[in-house]
LOGUPA-939587 format. One record per atom (N, C-alpha, C): residue number from 1; atom name; x, y, z. Coordinates in steps of 0.02 Angstrom, whole numbers, plus 50000, padded with zeros to 5 digits. Example, Ala and Ser with C-alpha at 12.3 -4.5 7.8 and 13.67 -1.06 7.14 Angstrom:
% LOGUPA-939587
[1, 'N', [50660, 49716, 50390]] [1, 'CA', [50615, 49775, 50390]] [1, 'C', [50660, 49835, 50390]] [2, 'N', [50642, 49888, 50354]] [2, 'CA', [50684, 49947, 50357]] [2, 'C', [50645, 50002, 50394]] 
//
This chain:
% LOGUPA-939587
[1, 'N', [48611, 51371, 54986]] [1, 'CA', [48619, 51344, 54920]] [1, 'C', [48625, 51268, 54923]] [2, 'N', [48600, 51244, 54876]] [2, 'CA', [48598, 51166, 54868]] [2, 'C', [48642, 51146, 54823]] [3, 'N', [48685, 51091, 54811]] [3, 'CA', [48708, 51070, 54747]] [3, 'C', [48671, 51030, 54710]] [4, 'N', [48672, 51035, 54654]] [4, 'CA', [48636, 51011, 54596]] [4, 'C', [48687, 50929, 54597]] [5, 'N', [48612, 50874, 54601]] [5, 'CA', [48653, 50821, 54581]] [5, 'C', [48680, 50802, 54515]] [6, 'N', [48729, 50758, 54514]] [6, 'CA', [48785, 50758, 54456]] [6, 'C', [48747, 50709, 54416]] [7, 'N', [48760, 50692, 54339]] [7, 'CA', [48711, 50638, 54310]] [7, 'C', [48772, 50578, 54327]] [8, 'N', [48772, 50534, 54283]] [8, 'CA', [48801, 50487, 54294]] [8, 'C', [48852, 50505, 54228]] [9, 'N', [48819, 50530, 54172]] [9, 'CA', [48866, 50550, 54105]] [9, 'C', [48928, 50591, 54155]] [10, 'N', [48902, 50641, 54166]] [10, 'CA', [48970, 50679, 54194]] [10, 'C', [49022, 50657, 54256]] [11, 'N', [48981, 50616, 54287]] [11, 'CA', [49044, 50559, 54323]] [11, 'C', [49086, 50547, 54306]] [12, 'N', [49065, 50492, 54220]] [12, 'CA', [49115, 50467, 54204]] [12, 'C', [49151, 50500, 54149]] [13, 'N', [49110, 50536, 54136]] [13, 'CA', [49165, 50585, 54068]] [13, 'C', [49227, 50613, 54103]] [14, 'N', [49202, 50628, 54163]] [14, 'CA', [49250, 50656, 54201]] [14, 'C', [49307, 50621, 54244]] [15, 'N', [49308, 50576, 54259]] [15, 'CA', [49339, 50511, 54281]] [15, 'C', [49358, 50507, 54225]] [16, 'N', [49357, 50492, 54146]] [16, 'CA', [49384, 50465, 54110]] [16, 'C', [49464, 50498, 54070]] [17, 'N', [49430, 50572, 54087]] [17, 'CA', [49460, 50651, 54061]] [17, 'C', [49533, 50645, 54123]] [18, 'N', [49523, 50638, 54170]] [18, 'CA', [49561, 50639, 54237]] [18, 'C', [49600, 50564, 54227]] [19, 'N', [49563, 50501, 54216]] [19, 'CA', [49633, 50452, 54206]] [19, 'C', [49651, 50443, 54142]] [20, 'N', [49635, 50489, 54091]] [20, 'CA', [49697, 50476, 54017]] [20, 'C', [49721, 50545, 54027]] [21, 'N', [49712, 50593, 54076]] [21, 'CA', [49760, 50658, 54088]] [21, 'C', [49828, 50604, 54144]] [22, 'N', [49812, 50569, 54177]] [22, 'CA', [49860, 50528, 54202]] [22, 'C', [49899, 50479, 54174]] [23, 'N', [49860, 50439, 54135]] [23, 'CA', [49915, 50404, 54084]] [23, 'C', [49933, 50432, 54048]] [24, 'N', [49941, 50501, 53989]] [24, 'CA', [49974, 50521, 53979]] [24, 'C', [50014, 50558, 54003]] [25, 'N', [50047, 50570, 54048]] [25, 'CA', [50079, 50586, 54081]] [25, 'C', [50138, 50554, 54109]] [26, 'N', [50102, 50486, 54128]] [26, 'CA', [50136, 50433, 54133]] [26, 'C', [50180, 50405, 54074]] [27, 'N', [50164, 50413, 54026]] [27, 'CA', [50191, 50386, 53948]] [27, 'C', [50237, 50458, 53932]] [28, 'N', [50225, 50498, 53953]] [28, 'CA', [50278, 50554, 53934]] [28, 'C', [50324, 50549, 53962]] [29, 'N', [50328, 50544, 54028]] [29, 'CA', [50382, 50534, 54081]] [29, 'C', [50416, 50469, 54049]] [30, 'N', [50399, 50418, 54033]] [30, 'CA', [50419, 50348, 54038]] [30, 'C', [50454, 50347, 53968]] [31, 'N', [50449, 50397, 53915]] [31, 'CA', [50492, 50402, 53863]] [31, 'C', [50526, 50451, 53865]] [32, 'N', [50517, 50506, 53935]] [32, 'CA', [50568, 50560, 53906]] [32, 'C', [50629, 50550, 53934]] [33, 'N', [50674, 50615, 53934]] [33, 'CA', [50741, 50617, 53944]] [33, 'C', [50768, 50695, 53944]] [34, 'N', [50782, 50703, 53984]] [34, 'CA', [50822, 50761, 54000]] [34, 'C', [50906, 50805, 53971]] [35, 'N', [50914, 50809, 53928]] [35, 'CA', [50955, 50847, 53915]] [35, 'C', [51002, 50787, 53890]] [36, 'N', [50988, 50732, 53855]] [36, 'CA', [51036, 50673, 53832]] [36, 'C', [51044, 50621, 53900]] [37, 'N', [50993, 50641, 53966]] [37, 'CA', [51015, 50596, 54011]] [37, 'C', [50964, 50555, 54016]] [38, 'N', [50988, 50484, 54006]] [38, 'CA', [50932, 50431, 54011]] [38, 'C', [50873, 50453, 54092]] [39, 'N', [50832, 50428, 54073]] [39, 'CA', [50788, 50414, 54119]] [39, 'C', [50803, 50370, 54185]] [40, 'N', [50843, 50327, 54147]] [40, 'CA', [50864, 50272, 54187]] [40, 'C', [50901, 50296, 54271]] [41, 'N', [50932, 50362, 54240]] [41, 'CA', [50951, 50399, 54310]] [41, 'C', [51037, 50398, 54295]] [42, 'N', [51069, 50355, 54248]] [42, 'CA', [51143, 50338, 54232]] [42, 'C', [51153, 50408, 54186]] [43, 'N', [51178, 50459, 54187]] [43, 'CA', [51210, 50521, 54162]] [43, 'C', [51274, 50482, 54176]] [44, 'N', [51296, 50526, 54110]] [44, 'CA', [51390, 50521, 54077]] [44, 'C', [51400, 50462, 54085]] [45, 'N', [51473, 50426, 54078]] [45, 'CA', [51511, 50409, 54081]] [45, 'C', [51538, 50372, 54119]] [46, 'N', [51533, 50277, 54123]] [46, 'CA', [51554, 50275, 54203]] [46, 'C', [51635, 50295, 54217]] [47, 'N', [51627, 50322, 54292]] [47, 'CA', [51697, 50327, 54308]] [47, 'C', [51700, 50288, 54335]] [48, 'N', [51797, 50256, 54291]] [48, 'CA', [51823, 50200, 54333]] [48, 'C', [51906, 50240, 54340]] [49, 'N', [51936, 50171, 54389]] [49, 'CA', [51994, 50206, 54409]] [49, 'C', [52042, 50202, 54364]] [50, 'N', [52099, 50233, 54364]] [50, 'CA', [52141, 50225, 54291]] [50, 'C', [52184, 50151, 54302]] [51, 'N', [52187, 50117, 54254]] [51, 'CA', [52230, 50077, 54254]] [51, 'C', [52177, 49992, 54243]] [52, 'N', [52128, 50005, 54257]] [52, 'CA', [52066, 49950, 54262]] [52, 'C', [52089, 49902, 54191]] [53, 'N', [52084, 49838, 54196]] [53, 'CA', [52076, 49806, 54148]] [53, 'C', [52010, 49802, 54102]] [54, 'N', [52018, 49802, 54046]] [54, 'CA', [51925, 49781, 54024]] [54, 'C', [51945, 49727, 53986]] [55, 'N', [51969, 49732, 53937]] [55, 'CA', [51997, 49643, 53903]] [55, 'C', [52068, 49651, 53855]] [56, 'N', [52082, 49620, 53827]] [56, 'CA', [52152, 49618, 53797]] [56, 'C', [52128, 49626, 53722]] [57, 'N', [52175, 49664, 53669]] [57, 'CA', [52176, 49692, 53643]] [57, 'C', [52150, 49656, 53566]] [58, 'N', [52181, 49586, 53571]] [58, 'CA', [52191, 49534, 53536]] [58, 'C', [52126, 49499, 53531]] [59, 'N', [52070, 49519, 53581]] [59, 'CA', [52003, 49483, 53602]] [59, 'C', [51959, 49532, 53540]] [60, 'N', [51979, 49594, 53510]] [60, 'CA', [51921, 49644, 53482]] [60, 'C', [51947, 49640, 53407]] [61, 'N', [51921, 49646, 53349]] [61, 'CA', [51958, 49632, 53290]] [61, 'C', [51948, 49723, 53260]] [62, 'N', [51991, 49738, 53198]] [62, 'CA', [51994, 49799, 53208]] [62, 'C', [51936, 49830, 53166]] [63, 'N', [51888, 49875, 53178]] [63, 'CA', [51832, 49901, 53168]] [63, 'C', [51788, 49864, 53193]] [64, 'N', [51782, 49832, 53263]] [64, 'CA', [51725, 49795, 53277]] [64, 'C', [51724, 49823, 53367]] [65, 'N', [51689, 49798, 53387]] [65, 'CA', [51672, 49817, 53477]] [65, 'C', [51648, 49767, 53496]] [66, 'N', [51680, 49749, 53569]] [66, 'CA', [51655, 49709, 53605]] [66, 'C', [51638, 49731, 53675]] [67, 'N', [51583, 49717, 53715]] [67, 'CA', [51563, 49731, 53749]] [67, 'C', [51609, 49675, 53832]] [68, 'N', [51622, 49739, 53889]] [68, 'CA', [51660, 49744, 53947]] [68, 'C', [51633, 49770, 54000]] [69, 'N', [51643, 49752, 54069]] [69, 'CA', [51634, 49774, 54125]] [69, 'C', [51697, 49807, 54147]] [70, 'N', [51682, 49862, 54194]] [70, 'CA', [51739, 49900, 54235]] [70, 'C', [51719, 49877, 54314]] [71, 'N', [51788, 49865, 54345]] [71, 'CA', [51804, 49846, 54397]] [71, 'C', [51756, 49835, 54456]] [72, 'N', [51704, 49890, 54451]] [72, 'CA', [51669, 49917, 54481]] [72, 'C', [51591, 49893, 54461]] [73, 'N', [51589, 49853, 54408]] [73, 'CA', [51511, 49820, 54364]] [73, 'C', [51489, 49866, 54313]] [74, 'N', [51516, 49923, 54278]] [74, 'CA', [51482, 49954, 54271]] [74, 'C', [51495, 49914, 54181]] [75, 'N', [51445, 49948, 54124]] [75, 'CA', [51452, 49915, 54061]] [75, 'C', [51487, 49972, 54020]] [76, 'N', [51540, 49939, 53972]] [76, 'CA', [51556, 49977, 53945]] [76, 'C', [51563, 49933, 53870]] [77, 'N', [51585, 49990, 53807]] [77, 'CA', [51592, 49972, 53766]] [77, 'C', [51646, 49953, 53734]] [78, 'N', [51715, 49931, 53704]] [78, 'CA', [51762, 49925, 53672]] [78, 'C', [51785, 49910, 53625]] [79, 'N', [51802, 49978, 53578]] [79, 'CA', [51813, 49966, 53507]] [79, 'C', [51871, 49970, 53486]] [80, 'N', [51913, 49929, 53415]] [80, 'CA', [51960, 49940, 53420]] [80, 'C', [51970, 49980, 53346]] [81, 'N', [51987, 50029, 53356]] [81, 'CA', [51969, 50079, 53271]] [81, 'C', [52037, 50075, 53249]] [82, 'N', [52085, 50046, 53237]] [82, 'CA', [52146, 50032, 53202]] [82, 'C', [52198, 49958, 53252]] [83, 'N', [52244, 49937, 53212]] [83, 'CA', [52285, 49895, 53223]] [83, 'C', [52289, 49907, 53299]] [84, 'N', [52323, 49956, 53323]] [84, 'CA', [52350, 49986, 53394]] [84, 'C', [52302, 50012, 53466]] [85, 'N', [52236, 50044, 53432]] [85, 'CA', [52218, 50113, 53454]] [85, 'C', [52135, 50084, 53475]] [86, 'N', [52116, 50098, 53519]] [86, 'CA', [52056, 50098, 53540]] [86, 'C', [52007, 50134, 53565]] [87, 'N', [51953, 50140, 53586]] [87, 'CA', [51906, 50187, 53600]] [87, 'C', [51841, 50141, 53646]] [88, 'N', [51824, 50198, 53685]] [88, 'CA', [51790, 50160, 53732]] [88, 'C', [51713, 50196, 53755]] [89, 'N', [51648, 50165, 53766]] [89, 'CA', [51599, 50231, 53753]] [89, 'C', [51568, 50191, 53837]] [90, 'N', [51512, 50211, 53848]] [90, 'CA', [51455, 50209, 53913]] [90, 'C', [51402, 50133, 53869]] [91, 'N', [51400, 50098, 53891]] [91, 'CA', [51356, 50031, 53857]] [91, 'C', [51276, 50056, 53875]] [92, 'N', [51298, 50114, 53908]] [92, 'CA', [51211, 50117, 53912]] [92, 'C', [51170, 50179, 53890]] [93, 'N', [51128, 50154, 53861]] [93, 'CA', [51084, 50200, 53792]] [93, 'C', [51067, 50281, 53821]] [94, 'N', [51065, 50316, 53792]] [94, 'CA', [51054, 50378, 53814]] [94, 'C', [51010, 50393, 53773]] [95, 'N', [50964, 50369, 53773]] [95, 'CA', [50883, 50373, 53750]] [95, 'C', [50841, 50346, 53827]] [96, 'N', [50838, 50273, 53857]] [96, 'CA', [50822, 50279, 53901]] [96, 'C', [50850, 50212, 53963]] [97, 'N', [50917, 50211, 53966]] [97, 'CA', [50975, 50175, 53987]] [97, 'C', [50976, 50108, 53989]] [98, 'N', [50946, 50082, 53937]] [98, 'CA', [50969, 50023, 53916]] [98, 'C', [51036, 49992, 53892]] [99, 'N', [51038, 49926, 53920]] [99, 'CA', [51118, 49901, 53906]] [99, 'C', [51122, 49908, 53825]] [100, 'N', [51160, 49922, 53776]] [100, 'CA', [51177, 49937, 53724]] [100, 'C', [51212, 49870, 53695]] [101, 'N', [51207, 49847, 53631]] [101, 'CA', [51248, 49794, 53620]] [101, 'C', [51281, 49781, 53538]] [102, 'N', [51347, 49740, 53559]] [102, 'CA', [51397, 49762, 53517]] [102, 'C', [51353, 49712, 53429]] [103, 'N', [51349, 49751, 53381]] [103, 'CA', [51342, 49691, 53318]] [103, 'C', [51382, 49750, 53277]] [104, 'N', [51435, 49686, 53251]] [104, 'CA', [51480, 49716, 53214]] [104, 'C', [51502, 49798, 53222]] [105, 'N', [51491, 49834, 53166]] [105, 'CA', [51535, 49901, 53188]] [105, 'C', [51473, 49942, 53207]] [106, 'N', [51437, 49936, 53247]] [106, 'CA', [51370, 49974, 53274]] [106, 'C', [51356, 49931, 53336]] [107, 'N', [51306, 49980, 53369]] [107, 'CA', [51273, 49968, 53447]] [107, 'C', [51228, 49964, 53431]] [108, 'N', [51185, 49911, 53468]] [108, 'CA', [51090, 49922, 53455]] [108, 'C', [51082, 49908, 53510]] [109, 'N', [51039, 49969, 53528]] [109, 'CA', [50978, 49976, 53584]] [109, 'C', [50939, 49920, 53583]] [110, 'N', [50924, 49856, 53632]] [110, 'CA', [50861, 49814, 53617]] [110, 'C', [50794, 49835, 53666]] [111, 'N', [50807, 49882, 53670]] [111, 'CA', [50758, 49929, 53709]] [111, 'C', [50684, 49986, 53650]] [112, 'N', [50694, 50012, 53638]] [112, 'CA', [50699, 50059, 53553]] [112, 'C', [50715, 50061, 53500]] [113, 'N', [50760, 50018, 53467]] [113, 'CA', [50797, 50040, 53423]] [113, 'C', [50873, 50073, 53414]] [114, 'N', [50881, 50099, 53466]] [114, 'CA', [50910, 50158, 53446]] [114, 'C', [50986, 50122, 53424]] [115, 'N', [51013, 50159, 53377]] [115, 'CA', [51095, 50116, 53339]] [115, 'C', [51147, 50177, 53341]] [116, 'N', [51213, 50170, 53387]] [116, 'CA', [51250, 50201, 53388]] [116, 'C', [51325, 50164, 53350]] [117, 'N', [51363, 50217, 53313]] [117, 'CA', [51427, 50185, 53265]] [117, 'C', [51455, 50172, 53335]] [118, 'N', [51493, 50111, 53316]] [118, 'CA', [51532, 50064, 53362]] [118, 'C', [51593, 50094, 53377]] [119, 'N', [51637, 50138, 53329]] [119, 'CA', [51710, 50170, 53342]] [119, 'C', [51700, 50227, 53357]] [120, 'N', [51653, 50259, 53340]] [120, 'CA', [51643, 50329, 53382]] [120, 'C', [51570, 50365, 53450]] [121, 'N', [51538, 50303, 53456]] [121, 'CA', [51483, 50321, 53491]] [121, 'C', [51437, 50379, 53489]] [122, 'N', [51458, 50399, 53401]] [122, 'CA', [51378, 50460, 53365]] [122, 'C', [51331, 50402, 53375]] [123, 'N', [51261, 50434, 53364]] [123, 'CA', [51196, 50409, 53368]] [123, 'C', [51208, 50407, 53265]] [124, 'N', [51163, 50321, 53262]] [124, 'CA', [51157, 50334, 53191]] [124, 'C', [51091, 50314, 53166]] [125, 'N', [51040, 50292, 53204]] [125, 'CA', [50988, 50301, 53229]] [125, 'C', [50958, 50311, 53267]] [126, 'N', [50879, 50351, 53278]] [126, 'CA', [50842, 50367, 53341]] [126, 'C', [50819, 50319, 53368]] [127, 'N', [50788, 50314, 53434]] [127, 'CA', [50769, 50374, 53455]] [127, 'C', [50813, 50425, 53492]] [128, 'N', [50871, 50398, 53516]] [128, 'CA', [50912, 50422, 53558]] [128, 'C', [50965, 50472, 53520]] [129, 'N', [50963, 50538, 53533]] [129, 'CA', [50975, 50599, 53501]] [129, 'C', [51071, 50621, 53534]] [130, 'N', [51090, 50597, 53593]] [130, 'CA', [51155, 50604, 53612]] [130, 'C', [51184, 50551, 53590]] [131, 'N', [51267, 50553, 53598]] [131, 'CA', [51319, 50513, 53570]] [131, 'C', [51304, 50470, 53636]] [132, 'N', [51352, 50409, 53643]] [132, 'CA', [51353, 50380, 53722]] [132, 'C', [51425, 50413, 53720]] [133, 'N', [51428, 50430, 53799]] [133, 'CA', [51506, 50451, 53821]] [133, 'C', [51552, 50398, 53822]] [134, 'N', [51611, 50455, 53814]] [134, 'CA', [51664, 50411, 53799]] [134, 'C', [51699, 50395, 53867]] [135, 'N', [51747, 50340, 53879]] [135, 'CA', [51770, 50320, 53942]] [135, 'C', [51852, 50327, 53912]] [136, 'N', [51903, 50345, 53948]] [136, 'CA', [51952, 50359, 53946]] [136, 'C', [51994, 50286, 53958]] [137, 'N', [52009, 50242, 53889]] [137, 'CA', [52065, 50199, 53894]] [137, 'C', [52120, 50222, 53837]] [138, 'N', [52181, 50150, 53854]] [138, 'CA', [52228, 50156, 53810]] [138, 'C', [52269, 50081, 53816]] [139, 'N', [52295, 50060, 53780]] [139, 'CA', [52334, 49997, 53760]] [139, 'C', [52391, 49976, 53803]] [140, 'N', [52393, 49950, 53855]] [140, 'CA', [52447, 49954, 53898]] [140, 'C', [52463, 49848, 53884]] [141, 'N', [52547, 49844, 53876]] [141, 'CA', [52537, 49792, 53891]] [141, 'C', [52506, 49717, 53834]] [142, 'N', [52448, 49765, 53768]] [142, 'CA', [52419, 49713, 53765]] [142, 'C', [52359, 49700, 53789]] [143, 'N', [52340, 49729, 53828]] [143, 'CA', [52276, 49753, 53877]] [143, 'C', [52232, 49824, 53866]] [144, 'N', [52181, 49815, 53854]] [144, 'CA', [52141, 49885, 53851]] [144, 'C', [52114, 49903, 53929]] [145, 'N', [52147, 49947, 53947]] [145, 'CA', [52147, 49986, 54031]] [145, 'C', [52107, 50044, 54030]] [146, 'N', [52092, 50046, 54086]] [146, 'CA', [52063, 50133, 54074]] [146, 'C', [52121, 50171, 54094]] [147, 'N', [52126, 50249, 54081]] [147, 'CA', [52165, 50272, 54083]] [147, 'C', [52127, 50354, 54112]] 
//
């Protein structure tokens, strides 16, 4: 048996079929996300040790967030949702782990879009469909610590 030579049409139809079956693929991967876990590879929450400083209490005004590092580099968020009481989320997007950033009482993704409420870390726009996790502080001192 002989093979029949190929034309040149079906070369490239076929070459063409085979690299947009690859770039899309590539573009699927590169926006998706697994179960609320960025792409980025950062799942949950960073853990830090208890007691960590992130900034003083007096630095955040109340219904607003300012953005903090833990001991360790990692980004976090810090809000202060009453006179006393604070709350603390993951600075990085869980759409596809971008640093997250504080404007007024909301987070914006400068990655996507994506806008999470600043005192509770719900999603309040897409694309990013999970809350960011929360990090375990509390008011010691005058100081917002992790806890």
């Amino acid at each position: 048996m002989t093979a029949e030579p190929l034309s040149r049409r079906t070369v490239l139809t076929t070459g063409a079929a085979v690299a947009g079956a690859a770039v899309g693929a590539v573009a699927l991967t590169a926006c998706g996300s697994s179960a609320g876990t960025p792409s980025g590879g950062q799942a949950g929450a960073p853990a830090a040790s208890p007691g960590q400083p992130l900034t003083a209490l007096a630095d955040i005004q109340v219904g607003q967030a300012k953005a903090a590092k833990t001991a360790d580099g990692k980004d976090v968020i810090v809000a202060r949702t009453a006179e006393t009481t604070v709350a603390a989320f993951s600075a990085i997007c869980t759409h596809q782990g971008c640093t997250v950033a504080p404007q007024g009482a909301e987070l914006h993704c400068p990655c996507h879009g994506s806008v999470f409420d600043a005192l509770t870390g719900a999603v309040k726009k897409g694309p990013a469909s999970s809350p960011l996790p929360a990090v375990a502080v509390k008011v010691d001192n005058g100081q917002v610590v992790t806890s």
